[in-house]
PDB file of the backbone (N, CA, C, O) and the ligand in Angstrom, with CONECT records:
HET     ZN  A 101       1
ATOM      1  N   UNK A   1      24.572   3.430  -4.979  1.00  0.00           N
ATOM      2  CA  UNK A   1      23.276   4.111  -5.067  1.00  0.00           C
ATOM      3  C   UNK A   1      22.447   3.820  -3.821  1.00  0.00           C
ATOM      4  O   UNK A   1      22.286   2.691  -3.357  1.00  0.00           O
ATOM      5  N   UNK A   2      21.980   4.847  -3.365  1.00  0.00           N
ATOM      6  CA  UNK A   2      21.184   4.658  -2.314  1.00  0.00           C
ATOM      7  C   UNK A   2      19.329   3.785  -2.570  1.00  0.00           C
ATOM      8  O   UNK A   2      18.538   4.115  -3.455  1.00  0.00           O
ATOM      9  N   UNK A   3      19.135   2.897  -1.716  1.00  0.00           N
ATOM     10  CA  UNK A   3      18.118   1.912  -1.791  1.00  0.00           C
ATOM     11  C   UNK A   3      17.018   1.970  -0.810  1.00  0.00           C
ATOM     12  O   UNK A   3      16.891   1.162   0.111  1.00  0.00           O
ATOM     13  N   UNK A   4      16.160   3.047  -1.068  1.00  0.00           N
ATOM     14  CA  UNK A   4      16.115   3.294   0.317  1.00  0.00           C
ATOM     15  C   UNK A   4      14.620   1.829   0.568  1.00  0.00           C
ATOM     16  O   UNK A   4      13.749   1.562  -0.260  1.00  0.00           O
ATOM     17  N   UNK A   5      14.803   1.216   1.853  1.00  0.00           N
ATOM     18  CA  UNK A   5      13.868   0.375   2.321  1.00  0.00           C
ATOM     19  C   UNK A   5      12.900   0.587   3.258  1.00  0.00           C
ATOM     20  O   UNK A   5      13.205   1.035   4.364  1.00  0.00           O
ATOM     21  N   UNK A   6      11.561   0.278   2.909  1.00  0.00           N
ATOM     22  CA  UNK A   6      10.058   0.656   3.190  1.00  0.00           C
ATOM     23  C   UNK A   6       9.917  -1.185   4.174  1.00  0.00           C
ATOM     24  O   UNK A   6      10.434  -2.302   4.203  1.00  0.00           O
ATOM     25  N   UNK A   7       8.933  -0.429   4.750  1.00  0.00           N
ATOM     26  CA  UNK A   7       7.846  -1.887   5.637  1.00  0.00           C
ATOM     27  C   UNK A   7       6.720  -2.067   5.159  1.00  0.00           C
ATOM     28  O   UNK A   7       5.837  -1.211   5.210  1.00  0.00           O
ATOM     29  N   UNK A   8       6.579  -3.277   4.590  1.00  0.00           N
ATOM     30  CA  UNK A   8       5.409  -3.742   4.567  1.00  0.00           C
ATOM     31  C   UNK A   8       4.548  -3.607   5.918  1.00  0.00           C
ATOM     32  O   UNK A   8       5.019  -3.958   7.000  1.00  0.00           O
ATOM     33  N   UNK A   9       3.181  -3.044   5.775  1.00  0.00           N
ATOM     34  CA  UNK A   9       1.960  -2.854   6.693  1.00  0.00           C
ATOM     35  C   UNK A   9       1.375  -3.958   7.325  1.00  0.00           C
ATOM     36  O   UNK A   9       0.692  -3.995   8.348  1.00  0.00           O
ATOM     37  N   UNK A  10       1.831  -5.081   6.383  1.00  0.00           N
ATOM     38  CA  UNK A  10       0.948  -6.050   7.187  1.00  0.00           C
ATOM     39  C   UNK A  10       2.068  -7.266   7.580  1.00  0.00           C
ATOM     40  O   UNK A  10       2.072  -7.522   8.784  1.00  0.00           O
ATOM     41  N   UNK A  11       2.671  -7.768   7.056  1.00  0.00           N
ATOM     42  CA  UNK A  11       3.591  -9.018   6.938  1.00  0.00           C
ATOM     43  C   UNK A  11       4.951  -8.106   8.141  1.00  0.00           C
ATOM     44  O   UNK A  11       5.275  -8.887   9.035  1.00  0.00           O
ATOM     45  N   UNK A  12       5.570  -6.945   8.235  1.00  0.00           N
ATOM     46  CA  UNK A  12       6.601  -5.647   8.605  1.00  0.00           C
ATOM     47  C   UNK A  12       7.708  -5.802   7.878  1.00  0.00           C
ATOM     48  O   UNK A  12       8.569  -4.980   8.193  1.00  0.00           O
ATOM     49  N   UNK A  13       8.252  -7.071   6.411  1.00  0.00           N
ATOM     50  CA  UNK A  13       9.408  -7.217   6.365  1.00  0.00           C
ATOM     51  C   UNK A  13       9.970  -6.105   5.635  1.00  0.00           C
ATOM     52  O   UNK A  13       9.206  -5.531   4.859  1.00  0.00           O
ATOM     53  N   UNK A  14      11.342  -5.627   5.750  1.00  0.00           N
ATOM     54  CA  UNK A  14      11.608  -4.576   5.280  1.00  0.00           C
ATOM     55  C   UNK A  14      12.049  -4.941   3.415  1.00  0.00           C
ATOM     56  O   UNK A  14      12.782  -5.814   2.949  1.00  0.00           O
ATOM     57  N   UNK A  15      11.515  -4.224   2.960  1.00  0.00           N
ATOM     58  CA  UNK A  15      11.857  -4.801   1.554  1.00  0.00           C
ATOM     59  C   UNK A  15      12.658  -3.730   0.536  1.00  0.00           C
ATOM     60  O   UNK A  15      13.055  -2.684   1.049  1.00  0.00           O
ATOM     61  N   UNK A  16      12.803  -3.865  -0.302  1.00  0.00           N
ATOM     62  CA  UNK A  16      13.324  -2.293  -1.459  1.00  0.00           C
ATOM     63  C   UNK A  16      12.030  -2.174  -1.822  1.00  0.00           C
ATOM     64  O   UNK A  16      11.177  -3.028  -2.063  1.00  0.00           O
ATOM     65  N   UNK A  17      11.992  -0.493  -1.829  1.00  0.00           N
ATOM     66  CA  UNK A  17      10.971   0.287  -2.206  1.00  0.00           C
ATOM     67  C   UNK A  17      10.110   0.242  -3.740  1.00  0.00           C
ATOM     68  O   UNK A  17       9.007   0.536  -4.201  1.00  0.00           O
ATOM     69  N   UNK A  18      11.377  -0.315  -4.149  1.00  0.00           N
ATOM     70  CA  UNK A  18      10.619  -0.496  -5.538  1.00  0.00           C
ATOM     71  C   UNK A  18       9.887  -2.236  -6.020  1.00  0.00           C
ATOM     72  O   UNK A  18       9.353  -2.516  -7.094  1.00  0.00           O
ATOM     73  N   UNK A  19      10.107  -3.161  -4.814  1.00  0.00           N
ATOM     74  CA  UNK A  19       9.138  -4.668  -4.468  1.00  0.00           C
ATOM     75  C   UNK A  19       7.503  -3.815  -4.066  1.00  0.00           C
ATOM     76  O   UNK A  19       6.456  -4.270  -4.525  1.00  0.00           O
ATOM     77  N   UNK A  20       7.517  -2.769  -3.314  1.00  0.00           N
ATOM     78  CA  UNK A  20       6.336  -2.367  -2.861  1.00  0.00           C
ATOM     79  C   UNK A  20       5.862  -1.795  -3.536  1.00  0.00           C
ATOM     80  O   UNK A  20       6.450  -1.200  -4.438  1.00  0.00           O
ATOM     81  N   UNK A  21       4.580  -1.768  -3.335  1.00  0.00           N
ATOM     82  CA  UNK A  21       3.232  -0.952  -3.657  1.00  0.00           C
ATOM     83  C   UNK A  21       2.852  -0.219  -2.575  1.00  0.00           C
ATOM     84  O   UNK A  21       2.549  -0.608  -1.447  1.00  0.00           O
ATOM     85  N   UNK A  22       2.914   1.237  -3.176  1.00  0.00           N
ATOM     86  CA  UNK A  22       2.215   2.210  -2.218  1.00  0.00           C
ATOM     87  C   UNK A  22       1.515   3.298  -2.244  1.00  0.00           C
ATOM     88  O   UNK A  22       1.717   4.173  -3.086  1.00  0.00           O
ATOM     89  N   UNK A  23       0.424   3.395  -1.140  1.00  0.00           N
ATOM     90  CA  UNK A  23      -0.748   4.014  -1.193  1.00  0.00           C
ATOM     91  C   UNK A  23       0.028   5.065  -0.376  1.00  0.00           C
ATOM     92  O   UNK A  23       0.984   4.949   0.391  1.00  0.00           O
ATOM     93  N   UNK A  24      -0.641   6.055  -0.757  1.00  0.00           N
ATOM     94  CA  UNK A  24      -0.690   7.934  -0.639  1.00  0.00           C
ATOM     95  C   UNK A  24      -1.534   8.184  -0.228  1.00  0.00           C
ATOM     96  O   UNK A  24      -2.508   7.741  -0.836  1.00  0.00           O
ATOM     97  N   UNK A  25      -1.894   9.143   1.206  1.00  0.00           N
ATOM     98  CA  UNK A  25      -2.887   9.968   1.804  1.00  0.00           C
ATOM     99  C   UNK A  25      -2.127  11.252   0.826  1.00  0.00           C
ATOM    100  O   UNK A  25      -1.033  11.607   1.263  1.00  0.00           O
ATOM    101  N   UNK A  26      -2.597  11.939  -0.399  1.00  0.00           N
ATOM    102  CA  UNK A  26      -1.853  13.674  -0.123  1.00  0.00           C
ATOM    103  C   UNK A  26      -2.479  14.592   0.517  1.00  0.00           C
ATOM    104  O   UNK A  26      -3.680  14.451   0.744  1.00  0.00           O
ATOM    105  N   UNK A  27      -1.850  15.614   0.897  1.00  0.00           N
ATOM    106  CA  UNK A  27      -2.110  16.353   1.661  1.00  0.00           C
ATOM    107  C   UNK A  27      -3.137  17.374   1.520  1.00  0.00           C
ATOM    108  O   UNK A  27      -3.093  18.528   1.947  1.00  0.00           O
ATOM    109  N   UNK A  28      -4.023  16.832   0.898  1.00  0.00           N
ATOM    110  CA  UNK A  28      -5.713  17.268   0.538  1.00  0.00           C
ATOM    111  C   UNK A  28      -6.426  16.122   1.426  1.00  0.00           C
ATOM    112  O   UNK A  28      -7.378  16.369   2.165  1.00  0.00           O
ATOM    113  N   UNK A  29      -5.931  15.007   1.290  1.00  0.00           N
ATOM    114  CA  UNK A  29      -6.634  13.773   1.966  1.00  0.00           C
ATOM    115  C   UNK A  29      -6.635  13.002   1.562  1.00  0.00           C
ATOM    116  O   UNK A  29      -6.508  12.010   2.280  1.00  0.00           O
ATOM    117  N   UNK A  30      -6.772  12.827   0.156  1.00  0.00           N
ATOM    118  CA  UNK A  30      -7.057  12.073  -1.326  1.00  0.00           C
ATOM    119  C   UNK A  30      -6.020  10.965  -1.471  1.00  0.00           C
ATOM    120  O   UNK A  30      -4.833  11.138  -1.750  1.00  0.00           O
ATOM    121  N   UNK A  31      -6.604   9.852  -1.254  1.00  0.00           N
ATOM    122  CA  UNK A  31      -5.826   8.387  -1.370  1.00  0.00           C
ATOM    123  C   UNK A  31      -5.619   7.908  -2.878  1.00  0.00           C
ATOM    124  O   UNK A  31      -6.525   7.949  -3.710  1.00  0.00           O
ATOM    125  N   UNK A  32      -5.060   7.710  -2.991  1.00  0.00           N
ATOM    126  CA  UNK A  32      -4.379   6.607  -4.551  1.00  0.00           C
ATOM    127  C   UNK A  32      -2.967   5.421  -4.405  1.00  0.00           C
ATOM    128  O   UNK A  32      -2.210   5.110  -3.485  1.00  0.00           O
ATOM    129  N   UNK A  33      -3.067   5.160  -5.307  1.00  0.00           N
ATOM    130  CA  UNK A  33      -2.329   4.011  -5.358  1.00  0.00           C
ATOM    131  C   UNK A  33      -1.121   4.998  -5.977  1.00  0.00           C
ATOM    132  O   UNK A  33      -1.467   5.748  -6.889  1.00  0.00           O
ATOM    133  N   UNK A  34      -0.156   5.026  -5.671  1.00  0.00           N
ATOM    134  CA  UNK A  34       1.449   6.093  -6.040  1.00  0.00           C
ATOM    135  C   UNK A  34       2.178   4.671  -6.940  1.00  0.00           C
ATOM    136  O   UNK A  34       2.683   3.670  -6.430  1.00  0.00           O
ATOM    137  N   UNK A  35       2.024   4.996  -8.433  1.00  0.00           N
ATOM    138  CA  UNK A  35       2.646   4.170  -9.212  1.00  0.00           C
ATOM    139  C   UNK A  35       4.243   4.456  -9.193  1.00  0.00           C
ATOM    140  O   UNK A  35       5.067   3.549  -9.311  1.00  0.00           O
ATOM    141  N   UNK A  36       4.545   5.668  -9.049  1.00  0.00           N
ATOM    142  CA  UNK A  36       6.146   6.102  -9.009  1.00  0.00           C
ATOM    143  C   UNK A  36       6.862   6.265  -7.795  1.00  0.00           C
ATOM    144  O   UNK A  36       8.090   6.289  -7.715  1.00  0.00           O
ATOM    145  N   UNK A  37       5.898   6.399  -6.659  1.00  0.00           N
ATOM    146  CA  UNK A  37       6.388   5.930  -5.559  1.00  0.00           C
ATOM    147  C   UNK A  37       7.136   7.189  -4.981  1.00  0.00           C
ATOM    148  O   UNK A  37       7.911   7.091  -4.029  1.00  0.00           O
ATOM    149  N   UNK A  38       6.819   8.535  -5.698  1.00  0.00           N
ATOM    150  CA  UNK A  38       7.377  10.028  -5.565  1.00  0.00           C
ATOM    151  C   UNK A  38       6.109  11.005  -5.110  1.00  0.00           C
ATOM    152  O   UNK A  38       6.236  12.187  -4.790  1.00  0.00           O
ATOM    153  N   UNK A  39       4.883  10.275  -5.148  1.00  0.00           N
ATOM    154  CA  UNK A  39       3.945  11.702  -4.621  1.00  0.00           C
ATOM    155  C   UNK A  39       3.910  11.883  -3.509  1.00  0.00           C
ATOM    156  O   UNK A  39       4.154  11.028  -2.657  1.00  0.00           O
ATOM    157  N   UNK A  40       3.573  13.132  -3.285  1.00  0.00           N
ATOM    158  CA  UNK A  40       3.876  14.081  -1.849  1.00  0.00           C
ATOM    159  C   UNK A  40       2.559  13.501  -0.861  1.00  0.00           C
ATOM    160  O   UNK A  40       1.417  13.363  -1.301  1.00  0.00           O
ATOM    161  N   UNK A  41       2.873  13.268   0.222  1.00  0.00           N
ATOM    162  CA  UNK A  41       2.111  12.660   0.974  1.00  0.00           C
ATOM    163  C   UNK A  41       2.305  11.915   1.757  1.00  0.00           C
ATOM    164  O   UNK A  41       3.473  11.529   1.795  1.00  0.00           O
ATOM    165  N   UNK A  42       1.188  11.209   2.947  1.00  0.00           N
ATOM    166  CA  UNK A  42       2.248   9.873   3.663  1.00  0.00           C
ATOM    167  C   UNK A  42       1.419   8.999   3.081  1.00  0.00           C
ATOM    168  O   UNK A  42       0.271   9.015   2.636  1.00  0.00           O
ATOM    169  N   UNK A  43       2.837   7.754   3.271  1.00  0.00           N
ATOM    170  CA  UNK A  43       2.182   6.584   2.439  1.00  0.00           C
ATOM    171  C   UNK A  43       2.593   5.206   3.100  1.00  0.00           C
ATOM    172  O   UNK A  43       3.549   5.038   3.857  1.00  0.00           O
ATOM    173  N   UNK A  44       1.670   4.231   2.658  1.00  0.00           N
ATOM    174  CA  UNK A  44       2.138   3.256   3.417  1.00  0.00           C
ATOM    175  C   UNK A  44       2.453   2.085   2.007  1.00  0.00           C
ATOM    176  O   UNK A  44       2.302   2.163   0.788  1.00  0.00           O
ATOM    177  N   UNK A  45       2.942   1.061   2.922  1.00  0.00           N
ATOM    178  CA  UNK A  45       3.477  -0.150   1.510  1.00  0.00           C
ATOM    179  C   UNK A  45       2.947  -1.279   2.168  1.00  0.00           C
ATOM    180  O   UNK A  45       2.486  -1.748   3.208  1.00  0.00           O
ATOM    181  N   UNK A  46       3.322  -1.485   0.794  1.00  0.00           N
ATOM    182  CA  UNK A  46       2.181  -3.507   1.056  1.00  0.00           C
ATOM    183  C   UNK A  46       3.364  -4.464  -0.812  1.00  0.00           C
ATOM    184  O   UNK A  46       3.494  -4.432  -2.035  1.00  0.00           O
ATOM    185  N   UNK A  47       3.756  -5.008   0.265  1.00  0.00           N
ATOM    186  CA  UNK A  47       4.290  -6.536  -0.511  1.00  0.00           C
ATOM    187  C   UNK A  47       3.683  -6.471  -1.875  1.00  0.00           C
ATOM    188  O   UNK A  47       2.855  -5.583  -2.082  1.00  0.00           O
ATOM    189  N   UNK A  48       4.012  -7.348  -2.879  1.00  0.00           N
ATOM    190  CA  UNK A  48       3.162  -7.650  -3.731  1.00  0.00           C
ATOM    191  C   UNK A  48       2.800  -8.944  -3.829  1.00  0.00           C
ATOM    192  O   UNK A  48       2.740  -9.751  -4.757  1.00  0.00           O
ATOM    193  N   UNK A  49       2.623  -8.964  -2.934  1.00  0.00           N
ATOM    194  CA  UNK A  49       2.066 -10.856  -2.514  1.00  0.00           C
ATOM    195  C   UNK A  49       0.869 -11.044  -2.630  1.00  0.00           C
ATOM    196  O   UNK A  49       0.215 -10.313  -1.885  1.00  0.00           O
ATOM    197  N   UNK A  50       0.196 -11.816  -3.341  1.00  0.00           N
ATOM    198  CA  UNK A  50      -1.325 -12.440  -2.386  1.00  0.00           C
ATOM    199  C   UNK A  50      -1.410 -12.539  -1.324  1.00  0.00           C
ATOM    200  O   UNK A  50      -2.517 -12.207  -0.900  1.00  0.00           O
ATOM    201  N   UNK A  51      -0.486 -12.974  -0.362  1.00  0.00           N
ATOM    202  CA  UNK A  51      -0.957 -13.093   0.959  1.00  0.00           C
ATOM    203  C   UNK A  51      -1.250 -11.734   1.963  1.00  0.00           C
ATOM    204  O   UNK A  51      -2.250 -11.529   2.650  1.00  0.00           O
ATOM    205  N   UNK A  52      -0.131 -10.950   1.821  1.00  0.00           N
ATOM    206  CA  UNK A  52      -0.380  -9.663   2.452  1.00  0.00           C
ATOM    207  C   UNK A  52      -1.383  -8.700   2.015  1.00  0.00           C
ATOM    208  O   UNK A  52      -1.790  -7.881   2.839  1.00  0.00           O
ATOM    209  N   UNK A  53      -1.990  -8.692   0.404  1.00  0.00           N
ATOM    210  CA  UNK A  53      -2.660  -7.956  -0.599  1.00  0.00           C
ATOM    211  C   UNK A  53      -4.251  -8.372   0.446  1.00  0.00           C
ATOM    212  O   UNK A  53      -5.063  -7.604   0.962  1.00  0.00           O
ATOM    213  N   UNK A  54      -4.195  -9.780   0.435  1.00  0.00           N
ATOM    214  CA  UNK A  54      -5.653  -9.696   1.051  1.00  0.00           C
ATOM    215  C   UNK A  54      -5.598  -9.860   2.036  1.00  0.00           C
ATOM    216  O   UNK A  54      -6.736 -10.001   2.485  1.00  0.00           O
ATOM    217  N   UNK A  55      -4.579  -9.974   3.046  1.00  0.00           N
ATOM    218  CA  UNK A  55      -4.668  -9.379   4.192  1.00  0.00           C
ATOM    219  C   UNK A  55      -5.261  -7.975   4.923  1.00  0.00           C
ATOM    220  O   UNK A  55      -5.950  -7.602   5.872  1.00  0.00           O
ATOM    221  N   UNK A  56      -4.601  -7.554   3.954  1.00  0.00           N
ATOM    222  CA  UNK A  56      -4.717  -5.820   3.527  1.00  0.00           C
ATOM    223  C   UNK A  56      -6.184  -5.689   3.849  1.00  0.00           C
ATOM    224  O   UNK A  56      -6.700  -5.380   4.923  1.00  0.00           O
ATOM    225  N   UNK A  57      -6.760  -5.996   2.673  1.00  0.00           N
ATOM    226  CA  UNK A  57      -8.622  -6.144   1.854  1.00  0.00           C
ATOM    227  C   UNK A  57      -8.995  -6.439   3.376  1.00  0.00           C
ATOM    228  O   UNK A  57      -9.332  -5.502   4.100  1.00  0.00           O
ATOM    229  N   UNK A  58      -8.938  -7.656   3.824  1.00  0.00           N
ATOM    230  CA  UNK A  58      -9.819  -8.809   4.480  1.00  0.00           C
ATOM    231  C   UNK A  58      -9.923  -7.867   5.715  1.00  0.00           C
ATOM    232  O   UNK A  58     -11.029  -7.432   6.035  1.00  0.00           O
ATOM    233  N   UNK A  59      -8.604  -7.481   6.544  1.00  0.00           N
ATOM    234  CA  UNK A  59      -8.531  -6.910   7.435  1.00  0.00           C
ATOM    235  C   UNK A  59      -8.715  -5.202   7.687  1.00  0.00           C
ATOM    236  O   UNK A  59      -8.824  -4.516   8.703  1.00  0.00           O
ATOM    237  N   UNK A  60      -8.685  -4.848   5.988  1.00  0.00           N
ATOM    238  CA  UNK A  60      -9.112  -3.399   6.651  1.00  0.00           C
ATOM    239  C   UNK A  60      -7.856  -2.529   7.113  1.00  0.00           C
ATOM    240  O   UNK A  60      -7.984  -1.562   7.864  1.00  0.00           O
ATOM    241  N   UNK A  61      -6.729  -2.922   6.640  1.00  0.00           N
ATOM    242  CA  UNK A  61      -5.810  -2.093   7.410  1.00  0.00           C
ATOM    243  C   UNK A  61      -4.956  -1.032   6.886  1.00  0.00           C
ATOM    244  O   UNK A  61      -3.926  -0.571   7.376  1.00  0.00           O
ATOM    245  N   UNK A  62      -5.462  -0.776   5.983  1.00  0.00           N
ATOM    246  CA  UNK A  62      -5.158   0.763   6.006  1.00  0.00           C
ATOM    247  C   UNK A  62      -5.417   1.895   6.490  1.00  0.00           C
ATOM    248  O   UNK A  62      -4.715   2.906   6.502  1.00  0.00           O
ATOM    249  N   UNK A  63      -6.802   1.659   7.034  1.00  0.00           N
ATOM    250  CA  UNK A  63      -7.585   2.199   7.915  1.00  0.00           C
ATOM    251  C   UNK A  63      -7.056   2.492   9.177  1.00  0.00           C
ATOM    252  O   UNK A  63      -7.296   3.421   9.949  1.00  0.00           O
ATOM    253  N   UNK A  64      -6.115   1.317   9.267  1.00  0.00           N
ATOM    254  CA  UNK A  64      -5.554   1.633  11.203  1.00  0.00           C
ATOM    255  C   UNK A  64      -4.407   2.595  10.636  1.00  0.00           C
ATOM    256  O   UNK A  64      -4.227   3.733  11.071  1.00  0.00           O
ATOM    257  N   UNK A  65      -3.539   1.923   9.463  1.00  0.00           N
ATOM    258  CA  UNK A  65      -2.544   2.703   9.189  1.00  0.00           C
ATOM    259  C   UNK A  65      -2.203   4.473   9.289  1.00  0.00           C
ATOM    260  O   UNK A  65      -1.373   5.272   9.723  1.00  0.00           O
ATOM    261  N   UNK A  66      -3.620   4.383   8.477  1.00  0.00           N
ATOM    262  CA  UNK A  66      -4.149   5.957   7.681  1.00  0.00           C
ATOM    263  C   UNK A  66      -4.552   6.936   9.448  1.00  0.00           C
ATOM    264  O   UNK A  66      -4.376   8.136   9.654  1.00  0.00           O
ATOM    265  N   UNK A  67      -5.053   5.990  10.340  1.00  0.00           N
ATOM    266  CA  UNK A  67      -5.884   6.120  11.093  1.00  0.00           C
ATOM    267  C   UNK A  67      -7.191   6.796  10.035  1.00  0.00           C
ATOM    268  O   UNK A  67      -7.848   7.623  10.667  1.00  0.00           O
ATOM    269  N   UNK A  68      -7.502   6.677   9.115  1.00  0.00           N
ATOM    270  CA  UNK A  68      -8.861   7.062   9.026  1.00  0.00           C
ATOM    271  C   UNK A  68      -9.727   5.994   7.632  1.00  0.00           C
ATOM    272  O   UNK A  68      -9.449   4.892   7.160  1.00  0.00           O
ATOM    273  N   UNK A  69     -10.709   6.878   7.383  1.00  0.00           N
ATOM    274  CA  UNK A  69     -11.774   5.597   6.515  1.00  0.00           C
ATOM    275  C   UNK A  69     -11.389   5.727   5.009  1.00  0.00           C
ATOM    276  O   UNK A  69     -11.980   6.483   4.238  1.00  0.00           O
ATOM    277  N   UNK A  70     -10.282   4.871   4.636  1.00  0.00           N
ATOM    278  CA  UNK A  70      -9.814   4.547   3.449  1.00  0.00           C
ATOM    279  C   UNK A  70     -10.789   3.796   2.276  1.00  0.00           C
ATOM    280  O   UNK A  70     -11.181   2.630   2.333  1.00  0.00           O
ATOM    281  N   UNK A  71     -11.163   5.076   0.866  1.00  0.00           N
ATOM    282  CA  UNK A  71     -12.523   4.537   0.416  1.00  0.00           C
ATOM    283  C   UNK A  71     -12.284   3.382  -0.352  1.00  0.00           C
ATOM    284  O   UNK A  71     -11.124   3.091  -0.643  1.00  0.00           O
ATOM    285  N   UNK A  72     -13.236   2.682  -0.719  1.00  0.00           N
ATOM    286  CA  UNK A  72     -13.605   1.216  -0.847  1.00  0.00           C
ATOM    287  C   UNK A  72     -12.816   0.206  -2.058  1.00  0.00           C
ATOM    288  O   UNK A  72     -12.507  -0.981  -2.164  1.00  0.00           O
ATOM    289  N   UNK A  73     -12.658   1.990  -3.225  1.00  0.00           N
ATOM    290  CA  UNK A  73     -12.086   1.625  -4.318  1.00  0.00           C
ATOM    291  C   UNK A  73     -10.432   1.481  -4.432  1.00  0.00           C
ATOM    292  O   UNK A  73      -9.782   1.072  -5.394  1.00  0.00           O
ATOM    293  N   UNK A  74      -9.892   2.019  -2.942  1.00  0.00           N
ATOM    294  CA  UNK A  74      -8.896   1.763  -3.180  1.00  0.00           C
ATOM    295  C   UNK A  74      -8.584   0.666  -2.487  1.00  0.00           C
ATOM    296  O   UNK A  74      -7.406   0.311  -2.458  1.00  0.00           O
ATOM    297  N   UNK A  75      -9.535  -0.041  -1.831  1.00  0.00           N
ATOM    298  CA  UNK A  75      -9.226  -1.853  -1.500  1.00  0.00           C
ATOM    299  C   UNK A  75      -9.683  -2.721  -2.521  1.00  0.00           C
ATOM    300  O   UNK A  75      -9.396  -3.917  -2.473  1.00  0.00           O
ATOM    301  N   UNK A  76     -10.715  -2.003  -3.915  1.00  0.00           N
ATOM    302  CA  UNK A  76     -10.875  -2.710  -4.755  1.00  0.00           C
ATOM    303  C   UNK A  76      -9.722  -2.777  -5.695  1.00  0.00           C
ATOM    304  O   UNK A  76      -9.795  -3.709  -6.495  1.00  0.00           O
ATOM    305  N   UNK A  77      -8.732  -2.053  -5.783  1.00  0.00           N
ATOM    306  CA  UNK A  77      -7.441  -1.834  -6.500  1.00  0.00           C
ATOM    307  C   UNK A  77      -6.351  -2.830  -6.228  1.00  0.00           C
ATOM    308  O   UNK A  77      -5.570  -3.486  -6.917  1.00  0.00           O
ATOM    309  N   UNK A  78      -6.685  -2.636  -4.552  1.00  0.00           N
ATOM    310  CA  UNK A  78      -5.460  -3.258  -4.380  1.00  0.00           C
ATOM    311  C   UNK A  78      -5.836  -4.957  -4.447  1.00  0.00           C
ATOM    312  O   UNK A  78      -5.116  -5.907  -4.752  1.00  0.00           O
ATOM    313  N   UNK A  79      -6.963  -4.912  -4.119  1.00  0.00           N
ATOM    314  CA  UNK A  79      -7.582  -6.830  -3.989  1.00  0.00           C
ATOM    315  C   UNK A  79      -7.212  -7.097  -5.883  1.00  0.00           C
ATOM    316  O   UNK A  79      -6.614  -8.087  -6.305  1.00  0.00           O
ATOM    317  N   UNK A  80      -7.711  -6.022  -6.713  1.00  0.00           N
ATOM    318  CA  UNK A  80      -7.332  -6.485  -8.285  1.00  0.00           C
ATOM    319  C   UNK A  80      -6.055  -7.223  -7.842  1.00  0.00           C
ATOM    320  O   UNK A  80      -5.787  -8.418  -7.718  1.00  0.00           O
ATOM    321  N   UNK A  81      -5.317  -6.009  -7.636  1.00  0.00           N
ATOM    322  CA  UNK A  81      -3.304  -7.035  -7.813  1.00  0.00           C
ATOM    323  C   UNK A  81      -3.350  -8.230  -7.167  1.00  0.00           C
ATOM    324  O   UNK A  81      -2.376  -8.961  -7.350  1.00  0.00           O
ATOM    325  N   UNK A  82      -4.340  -8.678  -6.363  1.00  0.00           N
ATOM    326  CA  UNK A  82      -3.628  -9.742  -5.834  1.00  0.00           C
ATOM    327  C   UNK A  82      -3.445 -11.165  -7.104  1.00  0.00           C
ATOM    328  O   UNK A  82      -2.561 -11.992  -7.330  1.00  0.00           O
ATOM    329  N   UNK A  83      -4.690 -10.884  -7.651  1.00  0.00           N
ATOM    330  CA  UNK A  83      -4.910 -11.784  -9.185  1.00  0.00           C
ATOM    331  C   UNK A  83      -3.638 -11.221 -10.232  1.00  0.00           C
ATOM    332  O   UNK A  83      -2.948 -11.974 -10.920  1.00  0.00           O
ATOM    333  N   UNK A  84      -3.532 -10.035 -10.189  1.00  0.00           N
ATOM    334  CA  UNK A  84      -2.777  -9.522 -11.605  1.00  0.00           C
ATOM    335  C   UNK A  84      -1.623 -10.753 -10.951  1.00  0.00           C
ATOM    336  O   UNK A  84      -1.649 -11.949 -11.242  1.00  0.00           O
ATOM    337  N   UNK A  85      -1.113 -10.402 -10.460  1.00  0.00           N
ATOM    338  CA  UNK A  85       0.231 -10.978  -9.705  1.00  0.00           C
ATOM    339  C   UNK A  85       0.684 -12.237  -9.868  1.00  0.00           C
ATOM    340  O   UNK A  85       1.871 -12.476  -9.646  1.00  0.00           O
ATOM    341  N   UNK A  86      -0.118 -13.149 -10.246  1.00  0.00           N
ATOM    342  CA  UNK A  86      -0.147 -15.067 -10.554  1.00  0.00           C
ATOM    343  C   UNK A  86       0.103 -15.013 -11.956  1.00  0.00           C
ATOM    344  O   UNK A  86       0.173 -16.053 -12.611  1.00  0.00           O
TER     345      UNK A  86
HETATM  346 ZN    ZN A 101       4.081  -8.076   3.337  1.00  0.00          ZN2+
END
């Protein structure tokens, strides 16, 4: 079966797609968190670590990713997981 492997945004290690969490620009603009990891759009991944999660938050980097201004609630989403996760 094919596996296909994603980069983490902040940490780069290549991981299986289904270790990551990933955020969706779709092609309206409209950011979310892609629970199935199938919506149409580009998307980037992030570990499910604490360390990379608030890396993420702290640094703002989806923003470079996205190149644009990624809204607030979806760094409040992702800063949640870093707690769900322990
Ligand atoms: Zn990472």
């Amino acid at each position: 079966m094919y596996r296909p492997e994603r980069m983490c945004a902040v940490c780069r290690t290549k991981k299986d797609k289904s270790e990551l969490i990933r955020i969706v620009r779709s092609p309206e603009g409209v950011f979310s968190l892609d629970g199935t990891g199938n919506s149409p759009g580009r998307g980037a991944y992030l570990c499910r670590s604490e360390k990379c999660l608030t890396q993420c938050v702290k640094k703002r980097l989806l923003n470079r990713v996205f190149k644009a201004e990624v809204p607030e609630d979806i760094y409040e989403t992702v800063a949640g997981m870093c707690s769900e996760d322990k």
